[in-house]
MARKOL-280174 format. One record per residue: residue in one letter; x, y, z of N, C-alpha, C in turn. Coordinates in steps of 0.001 Angstrom, whole numbers. Layout:
ATOM|resn|n.c1|n.c2|n.c3|ca.c1|ca.c2|ca.c3|c.c1|c.c2|c.c3
ATOM|A|X|Y|Z|X|Y|Z|X|Y|Z
...
//
This chain:
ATOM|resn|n.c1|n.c2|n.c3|ca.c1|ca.c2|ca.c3|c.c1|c.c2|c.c3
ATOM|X|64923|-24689|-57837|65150|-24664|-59266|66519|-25223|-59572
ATOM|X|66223|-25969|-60721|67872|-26897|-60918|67967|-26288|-62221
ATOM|X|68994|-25656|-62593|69423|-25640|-63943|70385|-26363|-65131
ATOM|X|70868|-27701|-64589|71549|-28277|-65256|70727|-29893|-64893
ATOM|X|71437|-30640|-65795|70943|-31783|-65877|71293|-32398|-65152
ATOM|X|72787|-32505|-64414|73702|-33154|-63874|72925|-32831|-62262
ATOM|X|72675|-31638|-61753|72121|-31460|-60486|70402|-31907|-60811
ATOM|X|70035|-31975|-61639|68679|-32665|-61876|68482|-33945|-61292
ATOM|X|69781|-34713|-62031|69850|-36160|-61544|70411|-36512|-60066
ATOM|X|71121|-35268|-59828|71107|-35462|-58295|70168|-35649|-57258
ATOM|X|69287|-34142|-57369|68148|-34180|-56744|67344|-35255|-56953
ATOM|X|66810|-35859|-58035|65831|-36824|-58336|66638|-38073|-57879
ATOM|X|67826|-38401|-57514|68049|-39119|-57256|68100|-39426|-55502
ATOM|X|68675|-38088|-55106|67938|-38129|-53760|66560|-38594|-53092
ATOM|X|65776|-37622|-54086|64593|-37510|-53608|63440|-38899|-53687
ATOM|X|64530|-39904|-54908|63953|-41186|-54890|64011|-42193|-53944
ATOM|X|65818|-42331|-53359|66122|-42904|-52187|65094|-42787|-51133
ATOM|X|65229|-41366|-50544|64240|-40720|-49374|63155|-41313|-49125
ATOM|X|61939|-41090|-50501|60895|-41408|-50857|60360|-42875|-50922
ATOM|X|60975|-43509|-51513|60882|-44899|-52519|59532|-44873|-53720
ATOM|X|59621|-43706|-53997|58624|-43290|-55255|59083|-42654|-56570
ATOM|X|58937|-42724|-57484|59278|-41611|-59192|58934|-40728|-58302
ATOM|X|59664|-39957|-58914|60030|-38431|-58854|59207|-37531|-59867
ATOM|X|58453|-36229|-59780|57711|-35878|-60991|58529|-34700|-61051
ATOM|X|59502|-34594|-62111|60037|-33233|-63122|59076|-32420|-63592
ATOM|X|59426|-30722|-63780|58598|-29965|-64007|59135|-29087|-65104
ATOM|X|59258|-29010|-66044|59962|-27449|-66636|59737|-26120|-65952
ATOM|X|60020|-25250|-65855|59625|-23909|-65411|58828|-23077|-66361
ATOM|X|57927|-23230|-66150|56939|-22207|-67410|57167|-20762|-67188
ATOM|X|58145|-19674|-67436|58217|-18596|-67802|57233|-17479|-67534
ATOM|X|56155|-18005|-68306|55064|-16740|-68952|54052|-16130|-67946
ATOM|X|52888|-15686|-67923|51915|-15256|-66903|51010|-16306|-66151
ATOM|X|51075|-16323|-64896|50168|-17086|-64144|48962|-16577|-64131
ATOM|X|47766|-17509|-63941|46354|-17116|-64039|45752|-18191|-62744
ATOM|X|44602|-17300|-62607|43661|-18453|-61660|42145|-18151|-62467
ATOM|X|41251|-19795|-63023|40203|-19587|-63119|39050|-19683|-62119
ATOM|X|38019|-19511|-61548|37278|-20450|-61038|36178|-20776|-61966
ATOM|X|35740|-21858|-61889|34664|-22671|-62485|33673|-23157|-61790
ATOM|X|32220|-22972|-62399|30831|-23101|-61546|30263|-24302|-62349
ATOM|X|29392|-25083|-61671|28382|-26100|-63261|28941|-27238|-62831
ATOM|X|28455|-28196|-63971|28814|-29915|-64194|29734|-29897|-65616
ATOM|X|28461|-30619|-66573|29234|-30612|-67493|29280|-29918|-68834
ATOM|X|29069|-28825|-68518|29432|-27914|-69339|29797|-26262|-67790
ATOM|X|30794|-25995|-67452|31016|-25179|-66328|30741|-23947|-66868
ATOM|X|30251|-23262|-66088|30580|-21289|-66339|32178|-21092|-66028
ATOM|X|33121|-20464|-67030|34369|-20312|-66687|34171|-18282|-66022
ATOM|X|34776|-18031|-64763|34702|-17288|-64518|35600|-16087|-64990
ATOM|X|35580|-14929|-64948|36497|-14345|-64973|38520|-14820|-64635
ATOM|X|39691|-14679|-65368|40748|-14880|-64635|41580|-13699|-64010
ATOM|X|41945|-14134|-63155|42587|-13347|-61954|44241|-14250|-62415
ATOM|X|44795|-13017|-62529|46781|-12543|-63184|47113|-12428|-61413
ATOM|X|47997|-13576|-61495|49292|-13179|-60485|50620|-13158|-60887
ATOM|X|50485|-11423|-60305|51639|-10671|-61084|53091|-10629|-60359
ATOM|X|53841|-10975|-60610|54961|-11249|-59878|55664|-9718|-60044
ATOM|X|56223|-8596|-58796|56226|-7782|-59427|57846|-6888|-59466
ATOM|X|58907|-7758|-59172|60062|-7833|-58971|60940|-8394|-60091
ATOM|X|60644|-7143|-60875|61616|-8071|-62027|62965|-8524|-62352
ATOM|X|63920|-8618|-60900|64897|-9008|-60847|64925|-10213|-60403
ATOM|X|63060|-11465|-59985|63599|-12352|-59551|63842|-13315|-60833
ATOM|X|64646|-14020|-60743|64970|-15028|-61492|63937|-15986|-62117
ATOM|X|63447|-16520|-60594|62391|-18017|-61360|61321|-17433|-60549
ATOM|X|59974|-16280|-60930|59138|-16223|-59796|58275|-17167|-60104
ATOM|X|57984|-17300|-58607|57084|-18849|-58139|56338|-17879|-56901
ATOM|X|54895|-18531|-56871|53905|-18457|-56142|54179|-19386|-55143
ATOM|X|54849|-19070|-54070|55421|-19996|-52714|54106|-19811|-51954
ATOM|X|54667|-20850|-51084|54228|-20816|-49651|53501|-19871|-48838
ATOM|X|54557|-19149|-48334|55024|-17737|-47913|54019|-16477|-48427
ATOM|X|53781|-16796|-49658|52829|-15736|-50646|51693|-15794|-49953
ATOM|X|51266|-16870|-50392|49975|-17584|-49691|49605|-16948|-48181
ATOM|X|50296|-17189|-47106|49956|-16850|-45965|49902|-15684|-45795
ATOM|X|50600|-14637|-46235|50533|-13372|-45870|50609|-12214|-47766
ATOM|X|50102|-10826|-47699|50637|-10271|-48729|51790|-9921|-48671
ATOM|X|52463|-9977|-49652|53477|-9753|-50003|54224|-8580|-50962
ATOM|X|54305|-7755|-50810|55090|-6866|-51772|55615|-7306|-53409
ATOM|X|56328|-8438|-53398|56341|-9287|-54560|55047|-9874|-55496
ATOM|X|53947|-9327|-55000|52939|-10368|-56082|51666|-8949|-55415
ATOM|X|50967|-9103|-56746|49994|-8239|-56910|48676|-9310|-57711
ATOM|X|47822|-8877|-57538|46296|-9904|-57714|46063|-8745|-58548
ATOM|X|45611|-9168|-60301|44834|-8403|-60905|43896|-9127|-61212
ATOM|X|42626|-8552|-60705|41031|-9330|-61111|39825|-8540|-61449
ATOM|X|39353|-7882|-62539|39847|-9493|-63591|41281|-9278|-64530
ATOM|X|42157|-10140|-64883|43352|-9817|-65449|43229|-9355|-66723
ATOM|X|44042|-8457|-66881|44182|-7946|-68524|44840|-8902|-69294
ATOM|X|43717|-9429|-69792|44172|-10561|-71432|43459|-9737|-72911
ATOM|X|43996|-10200|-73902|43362|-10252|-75311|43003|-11228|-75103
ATOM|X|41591|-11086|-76048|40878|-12225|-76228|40947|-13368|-77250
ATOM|X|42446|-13438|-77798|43020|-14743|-77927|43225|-15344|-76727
ATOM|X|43588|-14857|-75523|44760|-15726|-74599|43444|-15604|-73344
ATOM|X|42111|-15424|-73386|41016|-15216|-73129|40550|-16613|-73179
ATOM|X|40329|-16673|-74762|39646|-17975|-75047|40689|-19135|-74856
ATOM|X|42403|-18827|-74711|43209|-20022|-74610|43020|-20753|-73138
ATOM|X|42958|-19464|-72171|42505|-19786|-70672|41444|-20309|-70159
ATOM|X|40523|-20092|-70697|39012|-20742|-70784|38748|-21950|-71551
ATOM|X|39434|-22189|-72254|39405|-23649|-72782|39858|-24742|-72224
ATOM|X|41837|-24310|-71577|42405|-25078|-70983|41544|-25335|-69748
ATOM|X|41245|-24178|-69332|40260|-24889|-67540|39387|-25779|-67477
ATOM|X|38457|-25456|-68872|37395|-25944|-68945|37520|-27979|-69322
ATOM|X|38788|-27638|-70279|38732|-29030|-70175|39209|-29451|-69289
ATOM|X|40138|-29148|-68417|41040|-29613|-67484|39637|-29961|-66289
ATOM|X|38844|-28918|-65939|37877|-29215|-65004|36525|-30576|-65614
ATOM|X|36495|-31038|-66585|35725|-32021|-66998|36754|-33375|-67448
ATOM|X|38386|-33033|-67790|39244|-34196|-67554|39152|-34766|-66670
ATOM|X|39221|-33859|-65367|39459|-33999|-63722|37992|-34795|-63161
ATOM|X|37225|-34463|-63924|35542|-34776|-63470|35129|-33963|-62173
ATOM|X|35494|-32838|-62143|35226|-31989|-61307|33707|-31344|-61786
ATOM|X|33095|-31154|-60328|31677|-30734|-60259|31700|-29486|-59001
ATOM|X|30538|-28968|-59315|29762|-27918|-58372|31016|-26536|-58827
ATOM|X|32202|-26242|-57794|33103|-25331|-57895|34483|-25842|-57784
ATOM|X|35138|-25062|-58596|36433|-25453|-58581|37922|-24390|-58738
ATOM|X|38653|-24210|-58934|39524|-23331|-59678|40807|-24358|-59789
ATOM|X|41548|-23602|-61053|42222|-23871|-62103|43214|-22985|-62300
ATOM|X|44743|-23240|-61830|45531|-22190|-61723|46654|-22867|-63486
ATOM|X|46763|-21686|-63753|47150|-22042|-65287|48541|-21060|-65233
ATOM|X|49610|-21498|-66078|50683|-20751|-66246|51093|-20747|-67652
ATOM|X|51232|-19572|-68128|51414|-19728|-69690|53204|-20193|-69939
ATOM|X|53116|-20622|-71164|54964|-20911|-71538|55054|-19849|-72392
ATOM|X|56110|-20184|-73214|57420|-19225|-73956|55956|-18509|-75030
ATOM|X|55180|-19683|-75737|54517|-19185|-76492|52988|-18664|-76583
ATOM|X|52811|-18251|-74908|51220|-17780|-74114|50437|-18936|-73684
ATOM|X|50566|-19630|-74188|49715|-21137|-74438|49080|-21291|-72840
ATOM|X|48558|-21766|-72572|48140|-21780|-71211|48418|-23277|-70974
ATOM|X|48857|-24086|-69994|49432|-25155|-69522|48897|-25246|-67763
ATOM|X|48146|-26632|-68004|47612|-26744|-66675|48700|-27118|-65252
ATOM|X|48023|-26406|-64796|49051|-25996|-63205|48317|-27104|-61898
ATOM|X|47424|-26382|-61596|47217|-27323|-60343|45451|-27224|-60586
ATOM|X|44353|-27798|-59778|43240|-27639|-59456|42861|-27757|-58383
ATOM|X|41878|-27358|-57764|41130|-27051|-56205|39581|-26952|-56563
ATOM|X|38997|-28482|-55870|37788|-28390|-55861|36960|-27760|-54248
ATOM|X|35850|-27620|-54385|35386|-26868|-53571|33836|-27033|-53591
ATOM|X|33203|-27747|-51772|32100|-28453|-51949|31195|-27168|-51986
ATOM|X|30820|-26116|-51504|30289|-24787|-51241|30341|-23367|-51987
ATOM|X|29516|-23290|-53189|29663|-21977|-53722|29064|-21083|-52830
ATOM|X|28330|-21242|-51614|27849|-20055|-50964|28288|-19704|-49713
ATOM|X|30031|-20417|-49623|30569|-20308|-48641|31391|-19144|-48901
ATOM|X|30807|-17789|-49247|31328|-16102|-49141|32266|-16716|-51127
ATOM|X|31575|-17506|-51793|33047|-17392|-52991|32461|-16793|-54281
ATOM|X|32401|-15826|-54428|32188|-14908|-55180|32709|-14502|-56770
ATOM|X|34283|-15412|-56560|34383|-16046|-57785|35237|-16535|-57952
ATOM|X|36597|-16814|-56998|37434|-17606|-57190|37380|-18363|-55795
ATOM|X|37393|-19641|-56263|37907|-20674|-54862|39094|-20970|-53960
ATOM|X|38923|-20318|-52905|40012|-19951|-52148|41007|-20981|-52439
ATOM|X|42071|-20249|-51656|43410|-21712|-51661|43236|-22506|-50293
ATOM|X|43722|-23440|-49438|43800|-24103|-48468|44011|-22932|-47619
ATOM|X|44551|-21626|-47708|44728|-21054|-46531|43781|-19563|-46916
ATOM|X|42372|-20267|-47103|41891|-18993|-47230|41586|-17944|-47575
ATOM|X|42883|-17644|-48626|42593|-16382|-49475|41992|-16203|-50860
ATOM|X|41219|-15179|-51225|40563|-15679|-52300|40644|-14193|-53087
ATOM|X|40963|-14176|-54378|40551|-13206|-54831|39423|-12521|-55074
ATOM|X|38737|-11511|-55235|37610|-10864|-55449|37210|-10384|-56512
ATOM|X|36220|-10626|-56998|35099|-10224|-58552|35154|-8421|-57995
ATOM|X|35241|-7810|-58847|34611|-6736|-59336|33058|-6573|-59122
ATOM|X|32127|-5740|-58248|31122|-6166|-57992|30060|-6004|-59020
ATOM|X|30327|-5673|-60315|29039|-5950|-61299|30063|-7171|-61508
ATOM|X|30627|-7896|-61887|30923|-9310|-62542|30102|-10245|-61397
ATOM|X|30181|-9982|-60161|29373|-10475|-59299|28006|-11237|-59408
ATOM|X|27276|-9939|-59825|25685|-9984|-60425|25952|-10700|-61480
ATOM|X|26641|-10418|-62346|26574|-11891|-63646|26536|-12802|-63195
ATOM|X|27807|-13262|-61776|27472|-14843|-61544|26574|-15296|-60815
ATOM|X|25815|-14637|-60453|25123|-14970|-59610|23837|-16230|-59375
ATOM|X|23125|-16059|-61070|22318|-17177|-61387|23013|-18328|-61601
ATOM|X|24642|-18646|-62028|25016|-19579|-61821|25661|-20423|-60749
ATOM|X|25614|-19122|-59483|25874|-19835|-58308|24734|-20597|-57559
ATOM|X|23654|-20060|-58441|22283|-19907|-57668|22135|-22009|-58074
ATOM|X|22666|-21654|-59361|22129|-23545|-60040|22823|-24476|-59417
ATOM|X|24258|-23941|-59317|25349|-25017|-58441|24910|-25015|-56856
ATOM|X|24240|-24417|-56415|23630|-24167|-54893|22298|-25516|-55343
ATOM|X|21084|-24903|-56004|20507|-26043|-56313|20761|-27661|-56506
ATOM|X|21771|-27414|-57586|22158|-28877|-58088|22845|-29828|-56987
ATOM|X|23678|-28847|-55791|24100|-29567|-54619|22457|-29810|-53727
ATOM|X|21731|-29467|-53839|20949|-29779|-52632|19634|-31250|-53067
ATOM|X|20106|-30883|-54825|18954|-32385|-55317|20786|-33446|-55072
ATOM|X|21094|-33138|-54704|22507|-34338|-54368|22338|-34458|-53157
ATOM|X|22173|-33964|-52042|22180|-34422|-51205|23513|-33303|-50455
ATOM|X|23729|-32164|-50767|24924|-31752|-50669|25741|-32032|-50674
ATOM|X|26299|-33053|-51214|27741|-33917|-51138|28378|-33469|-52430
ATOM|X|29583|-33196|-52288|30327|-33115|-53564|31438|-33983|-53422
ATOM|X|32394|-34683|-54583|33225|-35569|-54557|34735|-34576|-53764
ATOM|X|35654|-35715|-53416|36846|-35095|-52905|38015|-34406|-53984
ATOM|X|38464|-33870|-54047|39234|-33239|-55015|39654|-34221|-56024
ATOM|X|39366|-33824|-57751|40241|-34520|-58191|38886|-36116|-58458
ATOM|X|38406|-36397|-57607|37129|-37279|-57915|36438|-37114|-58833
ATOM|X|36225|-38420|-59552|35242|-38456|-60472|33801|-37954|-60103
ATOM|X|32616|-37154|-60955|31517|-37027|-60028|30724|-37792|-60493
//
């Protein structure tokens, strides 16, 4: 985290040398992190969101590292499904939804969203995923595996729509595109 402009232009200026590529700047979005997962084509089932709760309120800039990822951590707590109003309900479910048909993402996916100063939900990263019946129950793991868990009646809700994205991969041929691919 850089907080001045002057070490901004440092780093980016480093990191251009190093590289020989633009550099992509980020603001720090503040507010609550979310993860969606998403089932379907083009119109997706948005699943329940799962709140990662950062739970140390002395850190400064919390960020979902590395480190988090591989092991639990004392610092971060998984609430699923997360406590929203259903303003910031429908703000999360919109942003995914378009973000997952911007992206042209198909079959499964998830959609990690971070709200700013004013809740707004602001797209974070995406993770597609060729296998809804590879144990994912409702969120699509990260690269290392871990996945949050449905509540087991939200389960049974998804279930007919895992059942169609299971179908719809097998009149394909099971192939789904690589992350981020058009389908």
């Amino acid at each position: 985290m850089l907080e001045s402009e002057d070490r901004l232009r440092e780093a980016a200026a480093a990191l251009f040398q190093k590289y020989k590529q633009p550099v992509l700047v980020e603001e720090f979005l503040s507010g609550r992190e979310f993860t969606l997962g998403l089932l379907g084509e083009n119109r997706p089932k948005v699943l329940p969101p799962m709140e990662i709760v950062y739970t140390n309120p002395d850190t400064k800039f919390p960020i979902y590292t590395f480190e988090h990822k591989l092991t639990e951590h004392p610092e971060v707590r998984y609430d699923a499904p997360a406590k929203v109003d259903a303003k910031l309900l429908r703000e999360l479910e919109r942003v995914a939804r378009n973000s997952f048909i911007a992206l042209g993402c198909r079959d499964v996916s998830r959609i990690d969203l971070r709200c700013g100063r004013q809740r707004q939900g602001v797209f974070h990263r995406v993770q597609s995923a060729a296998r809804p019946d590879a144990g994912l129950v409702g969120h699509v793991p990260d690269r290392h595996g871990r996945r949050p868990e449905l509540p087991r009646s939200d389960r049974r809700d998804h279930a007919p729509a895992i059942g169609r994205v299971r179908d719809k991969q097998k009149q394909n041929g099971n192939s789904a595109p690589k992350p981020g691919a058009p389908a």
